[in-house]
C-alpha positions as CSV (number, residue, x, y, z in Angstrom):
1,X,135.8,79.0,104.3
2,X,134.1,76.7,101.7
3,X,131.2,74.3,102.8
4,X,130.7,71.2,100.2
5,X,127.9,68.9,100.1
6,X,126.6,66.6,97.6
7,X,123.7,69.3,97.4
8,X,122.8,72.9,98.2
9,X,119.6,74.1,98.5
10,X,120.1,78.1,98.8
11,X,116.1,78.6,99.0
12,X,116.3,81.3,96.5
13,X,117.0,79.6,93.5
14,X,117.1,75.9,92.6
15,X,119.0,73.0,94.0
16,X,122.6,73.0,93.4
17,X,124.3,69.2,92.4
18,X,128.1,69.1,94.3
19,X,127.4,72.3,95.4
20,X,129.4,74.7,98.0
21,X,129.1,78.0,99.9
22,X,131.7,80.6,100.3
23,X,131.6,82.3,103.3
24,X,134.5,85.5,104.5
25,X,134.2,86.8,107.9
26,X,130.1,84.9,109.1
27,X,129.1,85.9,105.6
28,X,128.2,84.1,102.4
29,X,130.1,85.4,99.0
30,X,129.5,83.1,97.0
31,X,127.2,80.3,96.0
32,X,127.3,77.4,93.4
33,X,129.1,74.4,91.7
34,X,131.9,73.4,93.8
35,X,133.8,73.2,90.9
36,X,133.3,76.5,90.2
37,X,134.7,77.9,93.4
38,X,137.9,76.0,93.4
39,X,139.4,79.5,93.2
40,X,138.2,80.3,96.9
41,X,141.1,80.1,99.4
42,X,140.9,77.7,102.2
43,X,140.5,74.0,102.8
44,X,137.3,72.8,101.9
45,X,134.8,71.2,104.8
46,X,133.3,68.5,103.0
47,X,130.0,67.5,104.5
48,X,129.2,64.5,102.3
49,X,126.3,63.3,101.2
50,X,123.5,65.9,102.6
51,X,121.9,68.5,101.5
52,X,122.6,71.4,102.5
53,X,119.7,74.5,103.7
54,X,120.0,78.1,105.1
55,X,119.8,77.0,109.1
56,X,115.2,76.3,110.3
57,X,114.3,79.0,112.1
58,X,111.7,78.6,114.8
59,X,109.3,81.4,114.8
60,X,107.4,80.9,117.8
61,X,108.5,79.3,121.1
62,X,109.1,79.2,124.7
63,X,112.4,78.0,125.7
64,X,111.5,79.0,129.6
65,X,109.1,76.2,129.6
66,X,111.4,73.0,128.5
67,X,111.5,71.7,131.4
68,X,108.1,71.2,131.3
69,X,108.8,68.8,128.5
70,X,105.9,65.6,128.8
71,X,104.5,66.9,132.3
72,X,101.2,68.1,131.2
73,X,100.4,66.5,127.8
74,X,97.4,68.1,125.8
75,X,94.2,66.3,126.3
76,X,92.6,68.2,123.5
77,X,91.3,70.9,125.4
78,X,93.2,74.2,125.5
79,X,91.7,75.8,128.5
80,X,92.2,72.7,130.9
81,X,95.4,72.2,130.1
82,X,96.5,76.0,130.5
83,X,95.3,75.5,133.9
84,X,97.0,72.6,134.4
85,X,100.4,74.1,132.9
86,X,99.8,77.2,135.4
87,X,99.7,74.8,138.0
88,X,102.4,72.6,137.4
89,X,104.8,76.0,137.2
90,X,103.1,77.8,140.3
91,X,103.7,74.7,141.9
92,X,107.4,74.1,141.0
93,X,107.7,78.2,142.2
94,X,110.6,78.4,138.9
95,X,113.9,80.3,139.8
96,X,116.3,82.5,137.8
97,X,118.5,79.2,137.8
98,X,115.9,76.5,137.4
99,X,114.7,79.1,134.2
100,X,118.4,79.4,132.8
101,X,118.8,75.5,132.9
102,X,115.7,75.1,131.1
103,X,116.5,77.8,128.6
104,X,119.7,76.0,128.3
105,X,118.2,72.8,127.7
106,X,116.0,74.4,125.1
107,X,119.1,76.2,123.3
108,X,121.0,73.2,123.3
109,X,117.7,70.9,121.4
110,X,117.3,74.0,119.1
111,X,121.3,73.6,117.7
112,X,120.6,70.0,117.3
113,X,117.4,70.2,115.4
114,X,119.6,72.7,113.0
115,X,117.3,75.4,114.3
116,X,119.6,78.2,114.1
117,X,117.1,81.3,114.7
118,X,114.3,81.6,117.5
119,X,111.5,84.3,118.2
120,X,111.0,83.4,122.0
121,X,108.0,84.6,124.3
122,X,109.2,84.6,127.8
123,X,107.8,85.8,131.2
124,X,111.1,86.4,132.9
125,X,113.0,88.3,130.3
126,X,115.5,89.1,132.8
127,X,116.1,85.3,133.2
128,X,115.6,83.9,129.7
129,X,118.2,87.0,127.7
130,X,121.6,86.3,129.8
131,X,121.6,82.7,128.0
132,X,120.1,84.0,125.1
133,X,122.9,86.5,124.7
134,X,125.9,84.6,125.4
135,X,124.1,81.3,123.0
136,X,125.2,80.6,119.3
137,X,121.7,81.2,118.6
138,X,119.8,84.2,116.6
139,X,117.0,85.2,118.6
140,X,114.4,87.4,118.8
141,X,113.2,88.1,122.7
142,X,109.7,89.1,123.2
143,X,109.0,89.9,126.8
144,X,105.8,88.6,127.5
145,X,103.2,91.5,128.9
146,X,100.1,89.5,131.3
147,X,97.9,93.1,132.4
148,X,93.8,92.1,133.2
149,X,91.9,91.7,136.4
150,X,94.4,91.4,139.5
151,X,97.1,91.8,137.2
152,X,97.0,94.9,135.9
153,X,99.0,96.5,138.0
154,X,101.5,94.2,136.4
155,X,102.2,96.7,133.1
156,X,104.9,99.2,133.2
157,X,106.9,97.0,135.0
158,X,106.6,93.8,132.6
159,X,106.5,96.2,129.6
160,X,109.7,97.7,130.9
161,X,111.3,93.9,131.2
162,X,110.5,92.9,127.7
163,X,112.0,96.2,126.1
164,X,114.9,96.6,128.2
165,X,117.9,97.9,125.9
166,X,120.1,96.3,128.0
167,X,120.1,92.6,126.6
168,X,120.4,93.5,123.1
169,X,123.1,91.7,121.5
170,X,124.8,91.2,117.9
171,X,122.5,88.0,117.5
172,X,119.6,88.8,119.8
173,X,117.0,91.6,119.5
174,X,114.4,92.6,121.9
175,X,110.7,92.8,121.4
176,X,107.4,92.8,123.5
177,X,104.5,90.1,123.7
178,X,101.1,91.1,124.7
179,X,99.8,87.8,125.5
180,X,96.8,87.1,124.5
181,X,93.2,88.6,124.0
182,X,92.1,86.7,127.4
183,X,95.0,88.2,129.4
184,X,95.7,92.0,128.2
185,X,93.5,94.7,128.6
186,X,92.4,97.4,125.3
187,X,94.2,99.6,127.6
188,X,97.2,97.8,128.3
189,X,97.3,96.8,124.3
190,X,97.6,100.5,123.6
191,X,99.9,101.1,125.8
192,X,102.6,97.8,124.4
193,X,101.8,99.5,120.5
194,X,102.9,102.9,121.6
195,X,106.3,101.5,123.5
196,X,106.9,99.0,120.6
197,X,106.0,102.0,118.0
198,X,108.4,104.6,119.6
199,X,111.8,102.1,119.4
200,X,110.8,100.4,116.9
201,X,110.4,97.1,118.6
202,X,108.8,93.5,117.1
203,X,105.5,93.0,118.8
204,X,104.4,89.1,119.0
205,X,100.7,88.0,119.7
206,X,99.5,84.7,120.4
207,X,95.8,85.5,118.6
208,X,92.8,83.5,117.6
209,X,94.4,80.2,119.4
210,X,91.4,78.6,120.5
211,X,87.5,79.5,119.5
212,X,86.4,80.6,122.9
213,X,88.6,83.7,122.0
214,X,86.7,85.7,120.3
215,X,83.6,85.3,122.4
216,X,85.8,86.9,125.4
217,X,87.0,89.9,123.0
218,X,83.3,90.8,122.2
219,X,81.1,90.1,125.3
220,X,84.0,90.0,128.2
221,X,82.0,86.1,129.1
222,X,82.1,82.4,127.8
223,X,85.1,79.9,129.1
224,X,87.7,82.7,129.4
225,X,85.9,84.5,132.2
226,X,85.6,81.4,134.0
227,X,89.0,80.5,133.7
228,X,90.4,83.8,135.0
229,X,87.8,83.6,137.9
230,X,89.4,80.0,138.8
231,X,92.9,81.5,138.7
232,X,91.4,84.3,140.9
233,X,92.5,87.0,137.9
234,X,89.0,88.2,137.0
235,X,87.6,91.5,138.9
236,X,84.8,93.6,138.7
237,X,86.9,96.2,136.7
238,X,88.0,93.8,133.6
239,X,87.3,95.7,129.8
240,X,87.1,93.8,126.8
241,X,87.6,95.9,124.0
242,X,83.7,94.5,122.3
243,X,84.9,93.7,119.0
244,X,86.7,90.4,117.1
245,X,90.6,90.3,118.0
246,X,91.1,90.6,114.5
247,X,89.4,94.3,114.7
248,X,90.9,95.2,117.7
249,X,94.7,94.5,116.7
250,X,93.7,96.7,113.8
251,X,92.2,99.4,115.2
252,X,95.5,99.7,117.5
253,X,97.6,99.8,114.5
254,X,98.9,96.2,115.8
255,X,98.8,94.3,112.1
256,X,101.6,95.5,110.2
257,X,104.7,93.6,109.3
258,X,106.0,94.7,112.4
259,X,103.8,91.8,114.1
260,X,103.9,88.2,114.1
261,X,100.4,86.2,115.2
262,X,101.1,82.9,117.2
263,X,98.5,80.4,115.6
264,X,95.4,82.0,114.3
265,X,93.9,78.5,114.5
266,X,90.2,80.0,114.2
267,X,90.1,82.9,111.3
268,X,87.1,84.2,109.4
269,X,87.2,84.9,105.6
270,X,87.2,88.1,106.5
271,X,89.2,88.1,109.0
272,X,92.0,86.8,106.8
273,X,91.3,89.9,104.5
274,X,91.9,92.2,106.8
275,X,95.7,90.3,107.5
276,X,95.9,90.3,103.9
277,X,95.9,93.7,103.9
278,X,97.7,94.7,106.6
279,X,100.6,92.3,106.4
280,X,100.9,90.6,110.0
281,X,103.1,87.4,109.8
282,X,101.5,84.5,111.0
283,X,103.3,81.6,112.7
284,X,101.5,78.1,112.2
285,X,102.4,75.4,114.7
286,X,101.5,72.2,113.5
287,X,102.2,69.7,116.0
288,X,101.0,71.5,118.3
289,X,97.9,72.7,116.6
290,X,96.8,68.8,116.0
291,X,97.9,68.2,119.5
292,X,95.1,70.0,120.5
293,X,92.4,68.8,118.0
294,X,92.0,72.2,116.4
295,X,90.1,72.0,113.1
296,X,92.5,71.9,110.0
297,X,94.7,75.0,109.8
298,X,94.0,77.9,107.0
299,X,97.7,78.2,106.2
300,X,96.9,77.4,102.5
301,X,94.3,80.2,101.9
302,X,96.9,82.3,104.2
303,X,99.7,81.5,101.2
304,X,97.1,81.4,98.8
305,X,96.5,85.6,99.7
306,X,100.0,86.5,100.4
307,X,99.7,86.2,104.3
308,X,103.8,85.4,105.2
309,X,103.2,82.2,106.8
310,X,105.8,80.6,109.0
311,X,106.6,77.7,111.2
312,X,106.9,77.3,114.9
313,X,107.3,74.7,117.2
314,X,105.2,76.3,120.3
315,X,106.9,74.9,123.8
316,X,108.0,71.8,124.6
317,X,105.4,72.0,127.6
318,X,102.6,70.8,124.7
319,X,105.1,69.9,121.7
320,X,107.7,66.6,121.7
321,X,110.6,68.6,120.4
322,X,111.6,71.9,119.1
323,X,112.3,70.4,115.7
324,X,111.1,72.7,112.9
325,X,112.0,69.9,110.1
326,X,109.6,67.7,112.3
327,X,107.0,70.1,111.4
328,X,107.7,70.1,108.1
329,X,107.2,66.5,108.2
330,X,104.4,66.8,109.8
331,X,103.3,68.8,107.2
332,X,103.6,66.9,104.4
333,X,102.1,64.0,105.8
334,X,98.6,66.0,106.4
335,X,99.5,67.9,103.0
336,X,101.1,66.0,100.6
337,X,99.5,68.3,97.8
338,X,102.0,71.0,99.5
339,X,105.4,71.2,97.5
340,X,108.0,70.6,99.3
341,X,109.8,73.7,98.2
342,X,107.5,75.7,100.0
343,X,107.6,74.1,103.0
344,X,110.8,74.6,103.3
345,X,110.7,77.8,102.7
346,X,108.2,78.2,105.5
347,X,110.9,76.7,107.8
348,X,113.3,79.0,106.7
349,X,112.8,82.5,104.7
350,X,109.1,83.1,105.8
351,X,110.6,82.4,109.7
352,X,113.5,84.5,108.8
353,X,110.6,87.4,107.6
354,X,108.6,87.1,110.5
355,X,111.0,88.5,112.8
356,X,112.7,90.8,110.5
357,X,115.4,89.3,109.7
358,X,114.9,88.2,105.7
359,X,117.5,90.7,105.1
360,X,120.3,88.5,107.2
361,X,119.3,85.2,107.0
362,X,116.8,82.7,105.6
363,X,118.2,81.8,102.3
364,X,122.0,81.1,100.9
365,X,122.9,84.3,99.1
366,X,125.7,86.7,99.1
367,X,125.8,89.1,102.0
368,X,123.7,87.2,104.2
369,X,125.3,85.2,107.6
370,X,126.4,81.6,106.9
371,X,123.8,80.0,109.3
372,X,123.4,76.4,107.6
373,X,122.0,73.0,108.4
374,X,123.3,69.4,107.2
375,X,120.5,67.2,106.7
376,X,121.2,63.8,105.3
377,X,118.9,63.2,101.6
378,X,118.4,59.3,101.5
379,X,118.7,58.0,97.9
380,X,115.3,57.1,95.7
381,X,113.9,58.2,92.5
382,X,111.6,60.9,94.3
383,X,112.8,64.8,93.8
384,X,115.6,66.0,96.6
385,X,113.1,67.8,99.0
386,X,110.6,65.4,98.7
387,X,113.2,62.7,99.9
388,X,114.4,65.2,103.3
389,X,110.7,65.7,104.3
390,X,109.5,61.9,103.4
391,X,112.8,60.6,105.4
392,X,113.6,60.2,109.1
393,X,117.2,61.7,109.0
394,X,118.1,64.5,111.5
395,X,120.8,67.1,111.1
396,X,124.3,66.3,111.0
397,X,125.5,69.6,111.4
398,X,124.7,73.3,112.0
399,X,127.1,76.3,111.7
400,X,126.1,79.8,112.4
401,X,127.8,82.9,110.9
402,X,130.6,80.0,109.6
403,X,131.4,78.6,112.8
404,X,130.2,75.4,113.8
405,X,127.4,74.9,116.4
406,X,126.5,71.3,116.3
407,X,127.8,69.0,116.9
408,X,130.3,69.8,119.5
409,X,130.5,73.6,120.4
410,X,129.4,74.1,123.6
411,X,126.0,75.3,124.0
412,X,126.8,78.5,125.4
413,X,129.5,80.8,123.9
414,X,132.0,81.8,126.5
């Protein structure tokens, strides 16, 4: 099959003019000139004038929680409105098939925004995979793993949820998601390292999200306590593991490449050494992040020391879509003295890195799956990628492994 477009971006390499893409059984053979290609078999599927981009990938989300979409907007406070998100969910007591419609709701937005790849954090793994595994989309599933307080009773059985070999599918891979440094235990961390370790499994971390974090990490008091004593969590028996998040995911052998960070919207300098080092992926979500009037973001030292940076969109509980070129946009108009080829690539290659799938996706080259996105380039005098991200145009289309996903295709495969 031969895609052509007025232009290819393959990531990798420089912006093709009348380009194409060659693609034999999901995979790409062959990029370049149209012209070139002519010697490809098949008719041609002419997408006109876009541009077209290895498929966004989404590196941090939760599709469970769409259908809180606009019912507890952030106020600017992240602790208040955690506790009014827990409320609003306790209260609407979600089911395996109110959780599979708003999965489906999510999946279906995601194929429309030409987001083609996901890492998702769920609670109800067990819920969230069956849609996951029968969608179009790539994903990586990261059971989430709550264990502190009242809860930590909790941990073999969620940690045996969110690494269940069952799910795993051609496009989906399992992984485990140790909340947060406010809602996991040091012993319960060890415990998620040693079961990821041992198969080999992606660990995700939502980690220095808010400032009262580290305060809870070291001294076990501040808003955090508070906040698991209102949600009746907090007991007598709760251990902190009296060190910076950034010391203790080290110390359990949690920052390797092997991890992806959700945020990290309050880093030292030398915390963002130590990730140097040790080669964590972080996933910066900017809408999201300003939602919640966190100070500006560090992403650009992050590049600047060879952290992998990518993008993700968070939920649509605290986010207005699940559009990764959205945050690009958003972006770019906070950071205009960003190129725009490295945005991009942070919507697609570094996303593609973070959950281990730069081998498969992420750019157009040979070898790799034909997961694209058409996204319309208006005309001007300004460079190509500069015009996608200054624009408003959405995607026209979105094919993964060659085969069409949006429009059209049904939203589950059957």
């Amino acid at each position: 099959m031969i895609f052509r477009a007025k232009w290819v971006y393959p990531v990798e390499g420089s912006a093709i003019e009348n380009g194409a893409v060659v693609a034999e059984g999901g995979k790409i053979v062959e990029v370049g000139p149209f012209a070139a290609l002519r010697g490809a078999t098949g008719e041609p599927v002419d997408l006109g004038d876009v541009v077209l981009l290895p498929g966004f990938v989404n590196a941090h989300t939760h599709l469970d929680l769409s259908d809180l979409h606009g019912q507890v907007p952030p106020q600017g406070l992240f602790i208040p409105w955690l506790s009014a998100l827990m409320q609003k969910r306790s209260a609407a007591t979600p089911d395996e098939t109110s959780t599979a419609e708003a999965v489906r709701r999510g999946i279906e937005e995601s194929l429309a925004c030409g987001v083609t790849a996901i890492g998702d954090v769920t609670t109800t793994p067990d819920w969230t995979r069956p849609m996951l595994a029968r969608s179009h989309l790539r994903s990586v599933s990261f059971g989430e793993v709550i264990a502190i307080g009242q809860r930590r009773s909790m941990l073999e059985r969620r940690l045996a949820a969110a690494l269940a070999a069952e799910w795993a599918a051609p496009r989906l891979r399992v992984g485990v998601s140790p909340h947060a440094p406010y809602t996991i235990e040091p012993a319960a961390l060890r415990r998620c390292a040693e079961a990821a370790r041992e198969i080999g499994a992606p660990v995700c971390m939502h980690l220095l999200e808010t400032a009262q974090e580290e305060r809870f990490a070291v001294a076990g008091d501040g808003d955090f306590r508070e906040f698991l004593m209102r949600m009746k969590v907090w007991d007598d028996r709760v251990d902190t593991p009296g060190v910076d998040p950034v010391t203790w995911l080290e110390r359990e052998g949690l920052l390797s490449s092997k991890t992806l960070l959700a945020h990290v919207n309050y880093v030292t300098d030398a915390q963002l050494a130590v990730l140097a080092e040790r080669g964590p992926s972080v996933a910066y979500c900017p809408r999201t992040h300003a939602a919640f009037g966190h100070p500006p973001h560090r992403f650009r030292e992050m590049l600047a020391r060879g952290i992998n940076v990518c993008i993700g969109t968070d939920s649509l509980a605290s986010n207005p879509s699940l559009s990764v070129l959205e945050e690009l946009r958003h972006v770019r108009r906070a950071c205009p003295d960003i190129s725009a080829e490295t945005l991009v690539r942070l919507g697609t290659l570094a996303g593609a890195k973070a959950l281990g799938l730069d081998d498969q996706i992420g750019a157009l080259m040979p070898r790799r799956w034909a997961d694209l996105v058409a996204v319309p380039a208006p005309s001007g005098k300004k460079l190509l990628l500069d015009r996608v991200l200054d624009g408003t145009s959405v995607p026209t289309a979105a094919y993964i492994a060659g085969k069409r996903v949006y429009p059209s295709e049904p939203v589950v495969a059957g």
